[in-house]
C-alpha positions in Angstrom: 136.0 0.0 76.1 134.1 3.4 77.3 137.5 4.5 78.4 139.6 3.9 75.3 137.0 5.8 73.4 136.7 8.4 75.7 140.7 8.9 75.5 140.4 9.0 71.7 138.0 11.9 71.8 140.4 13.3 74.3 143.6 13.4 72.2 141.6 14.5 68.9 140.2 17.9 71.0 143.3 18.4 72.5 145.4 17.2 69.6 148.4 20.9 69.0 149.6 22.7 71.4 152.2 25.7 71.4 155.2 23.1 70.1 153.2 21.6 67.4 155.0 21.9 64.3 151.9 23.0 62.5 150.6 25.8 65.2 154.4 27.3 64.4 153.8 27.2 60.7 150.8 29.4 60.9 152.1 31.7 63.9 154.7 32.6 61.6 152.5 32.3 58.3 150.3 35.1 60.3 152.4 37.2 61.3 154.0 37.3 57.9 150.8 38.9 56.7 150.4 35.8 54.4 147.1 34.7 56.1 144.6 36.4 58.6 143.7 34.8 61.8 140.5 33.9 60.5 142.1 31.8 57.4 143.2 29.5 60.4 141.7 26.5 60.0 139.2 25.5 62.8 141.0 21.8 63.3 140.2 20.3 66.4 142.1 23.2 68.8 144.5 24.7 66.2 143.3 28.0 66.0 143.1 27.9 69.6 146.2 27.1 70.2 147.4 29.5 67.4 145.4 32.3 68.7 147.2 31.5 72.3 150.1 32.0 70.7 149.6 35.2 69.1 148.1 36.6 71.7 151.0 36.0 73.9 153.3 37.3 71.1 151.1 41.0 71.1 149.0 40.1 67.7 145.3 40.9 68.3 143.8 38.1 67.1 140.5 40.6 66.6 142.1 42.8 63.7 140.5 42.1 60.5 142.6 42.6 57.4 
């Protein structure tokens, strides 16, 4: 039972990554200029992701707006 829990917490930290359908609709909704970085929401690692990938597309993720 400690193991199936576990797991669960597992797959809600680690829930997007780069091919998520959501982490592409705010890379793009971002570099748009329609929301900031910090707008993101902080669901479980969304902005993480999303700051992974804008990163990697040469966005600084520090720049305010």
């Amino acid at each position: 039972m400690l193991r199936i829990i576990k797991n669960i917490i597992w797959r809600l930290k680690n829930m997007f990554n780069k091919d998520s359908g959501l982490v592409k609709v705010w890379v793009s909704l971002i570099l748009s200029g329609i929301y900031t970085y910090e707008q993101c929401p902080n669901l479980s690692n969304l902005k993480t992701i999303v700051g992974d990938v804008l990163t990697e597309a040469g966005y600084n993720i520090t720049q305010t707006a």
